[in-house]
N, C-alpha and C positions, 0 to 999 in steps of 0.2 A: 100948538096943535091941539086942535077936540078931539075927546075921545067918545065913544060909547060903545058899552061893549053888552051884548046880548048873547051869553054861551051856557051850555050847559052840559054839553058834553066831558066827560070828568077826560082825565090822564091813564086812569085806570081804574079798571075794575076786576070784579072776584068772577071766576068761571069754574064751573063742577072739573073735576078730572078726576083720573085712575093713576093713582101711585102707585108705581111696582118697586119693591125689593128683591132685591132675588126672585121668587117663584110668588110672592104674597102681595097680592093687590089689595090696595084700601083707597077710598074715594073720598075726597077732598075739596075743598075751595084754594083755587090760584090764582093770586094777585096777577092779571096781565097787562101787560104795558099796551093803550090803546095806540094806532093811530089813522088818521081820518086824512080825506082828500080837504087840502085848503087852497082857497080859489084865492090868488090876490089879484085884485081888483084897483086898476087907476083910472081915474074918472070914467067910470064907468064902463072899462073895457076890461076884460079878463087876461091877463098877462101871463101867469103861470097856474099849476096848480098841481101842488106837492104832496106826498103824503107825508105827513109830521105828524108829532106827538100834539092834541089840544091842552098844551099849556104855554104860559106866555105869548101869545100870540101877537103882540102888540109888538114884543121884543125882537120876532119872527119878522113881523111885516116890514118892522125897518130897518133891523140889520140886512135882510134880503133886499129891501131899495136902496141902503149906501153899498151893499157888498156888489150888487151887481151894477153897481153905476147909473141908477134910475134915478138916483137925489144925487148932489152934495155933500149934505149935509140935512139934519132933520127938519129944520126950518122950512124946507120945502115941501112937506107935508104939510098939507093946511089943518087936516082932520083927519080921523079914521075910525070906523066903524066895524067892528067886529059882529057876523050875523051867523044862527045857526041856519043849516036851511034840511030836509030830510034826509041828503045823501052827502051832507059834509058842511064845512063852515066855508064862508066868504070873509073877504077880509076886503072893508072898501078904504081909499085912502085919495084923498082929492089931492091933487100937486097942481103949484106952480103955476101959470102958465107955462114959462118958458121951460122947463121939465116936462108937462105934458107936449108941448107940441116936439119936443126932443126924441118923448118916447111913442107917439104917433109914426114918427117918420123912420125909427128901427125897431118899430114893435116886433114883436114874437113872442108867438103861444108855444109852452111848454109842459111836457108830463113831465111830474117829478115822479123818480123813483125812490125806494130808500137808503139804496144804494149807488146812485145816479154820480156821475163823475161832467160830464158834456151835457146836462139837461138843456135845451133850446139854443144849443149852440149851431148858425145854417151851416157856417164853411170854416175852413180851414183859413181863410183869408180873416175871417172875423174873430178866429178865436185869435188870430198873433197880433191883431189892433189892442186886445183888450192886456197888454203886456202893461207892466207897471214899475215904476222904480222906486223905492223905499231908501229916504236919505233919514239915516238914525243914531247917535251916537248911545245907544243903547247899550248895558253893558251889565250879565248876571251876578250877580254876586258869588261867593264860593259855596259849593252846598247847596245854592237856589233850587236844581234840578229834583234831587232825591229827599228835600224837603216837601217840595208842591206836589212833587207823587204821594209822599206819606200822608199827607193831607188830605187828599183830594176825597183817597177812598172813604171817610167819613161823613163827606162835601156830597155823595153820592143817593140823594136820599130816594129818588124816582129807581134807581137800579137797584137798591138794597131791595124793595119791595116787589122788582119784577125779572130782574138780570137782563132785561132785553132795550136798554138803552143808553147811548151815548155821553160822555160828558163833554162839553167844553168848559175852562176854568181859566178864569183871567189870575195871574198869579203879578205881585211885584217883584220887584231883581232881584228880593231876598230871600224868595222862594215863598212866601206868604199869599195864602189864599184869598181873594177877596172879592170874588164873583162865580157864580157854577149855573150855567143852563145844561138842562139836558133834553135830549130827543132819540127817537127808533133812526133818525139820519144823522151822520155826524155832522155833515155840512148844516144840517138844520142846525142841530145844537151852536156852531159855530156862529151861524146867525143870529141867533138868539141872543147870543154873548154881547156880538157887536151893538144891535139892539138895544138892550140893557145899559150900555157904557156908554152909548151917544144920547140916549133920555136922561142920562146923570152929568151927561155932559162932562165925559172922562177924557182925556188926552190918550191916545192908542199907543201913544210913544213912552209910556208911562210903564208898562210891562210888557209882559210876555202871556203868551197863549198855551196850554198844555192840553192835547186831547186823548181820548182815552182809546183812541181809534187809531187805524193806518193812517200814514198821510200822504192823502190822493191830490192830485192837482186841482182839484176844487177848492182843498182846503188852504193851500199856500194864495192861490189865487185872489181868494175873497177875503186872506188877512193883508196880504200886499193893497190888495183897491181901499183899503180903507188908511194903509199906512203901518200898520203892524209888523215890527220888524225881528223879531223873534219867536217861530213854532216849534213847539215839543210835541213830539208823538211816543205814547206807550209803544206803538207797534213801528213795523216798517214802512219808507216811505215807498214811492212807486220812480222810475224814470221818471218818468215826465215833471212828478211835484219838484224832483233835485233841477233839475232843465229849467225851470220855472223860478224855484227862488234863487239858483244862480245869476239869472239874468234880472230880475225882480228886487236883487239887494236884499232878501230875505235871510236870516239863518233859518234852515231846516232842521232839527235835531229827531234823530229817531230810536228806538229801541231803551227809551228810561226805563229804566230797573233798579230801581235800588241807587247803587254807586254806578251802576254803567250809564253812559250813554255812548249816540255815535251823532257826530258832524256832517252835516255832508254842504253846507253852505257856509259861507261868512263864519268860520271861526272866529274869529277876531274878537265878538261879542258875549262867547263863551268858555268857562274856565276849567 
């Protein structure tokens, strides 16, 4: 795959504000977390266009084309071109033939939101095709969980500077960190992840996912399409994501803290 990448839009930037204490105002510069509309683009047709964080964008454009079933695998991106343009970046990416005539014949345009759960999803018919089954003999180690939390927060360096973004963190079964994208979207972050780990050409069966977020059915969804068979959420999960990685083959873990957590999928994989 070719790259060229043309951006300049930073992750974050500094903005004046009014500090209150108590009754005592004093004005300041605060670091804030940017994020901008990003068009992706397959051969030359406009497919989605999300608000995310402008950084990693490459990691974006194609964890979002294996997470949403637009690739394979990355090899089916031929090239991608990352452009800024006045009112947000583009992201062009040529596929396949047989991937673009794939994604010609169930295209669909979508607003991402940043907290979007169903973005471009038409019917209820189409979301229960896109079901998925995860065959894994994945298995955490003791500890894994409340180690990859301890860790992570260090792992955190977009949030330390803004508080106003996501992580995703690909951890191994012994609880060790060894990837962190972050985004204003968690699902974005999550992409990103995947992204990163399919350009290093990582095996998904290899660890586990911990987010720093709830976990919504987007997020169980788009670690099942790729094969990911273990998620950890700081927070709680929703119906739907438990409904999803039961059927899915997924473990779902939600509410890490420390020594806690809660199962609500496939125990079997964790201890």
């Amino acid at each position: 795959m070719q790259h060229e990448v043309v951006v300049g839009i930073e992750a974050h930037n500094r903005y004046g504000a009014q500090r209150w204490i108590g009754n005592v105002a004093t004005h300041c510069d605060e670091t804030v977390a940017e994020e901008v509309p990003v068009a992706l683009v397959y051969n030359g047709i406009s497919h989605a266009v999300m608000l995310a964080t402008p950084s990693d964008l490459e990691d974006f454009a194609l964890g979002f084309s294996l997470s949403e079933c637009i690739v394979g695998r990355s090899g089916e991106i031929h090239d991608l071109e990352i452009v800024e343009r006045e009112n947000g970046i583009e992201v062009h990416m040529q596929l396949s033939a047989q991937r673009a005539l794939a994604l010609k014949e169930h295209r669909r345009t979508l607003a991402g939101r940043t907290g979007c759960g169903l973005c471009g999803t038409e019917s209820l018919d189409q979301l229960a095709r896109r079901a998925v089954t995860v065959q894994s003999s994945a298995m955490l180690g003791d500890g894994a969980l409340p180690k990859a939390l301890a860790a992570l927060h260090d792992a955190q360096q977009l949030f330390h500077l803004t508080g106003a973004v996501h992580a995703a963190a690909w951890c191994n079964f012994n609880g060790g960190i060894e990837q962190v994208r972050e985004d204003v979207g968690r699902h974005n972050a999550l992409d990103k992840l995947i992204g990163a780990l399919a350009s290093q050409r990582r095996s998904f069966d290899g660890g586990f996912v911990l987010m720093t977020s709830r976990a919504s059915y987007e997020i169980v969804q788009k670690a099942a399409a790729v094969g990911i068979a273990v998620v950890a959420a700081v927070s709680a999960p929703t119906g739907m994501a438990v409904r999803v990685a039961i059927e899915s083959g997924v473990t779902l873990v939600g509410f890490v803290r420390g020594e806690r957590h809660c199962v609500y999928s496939h125990p079997e994989r964790v201890h």
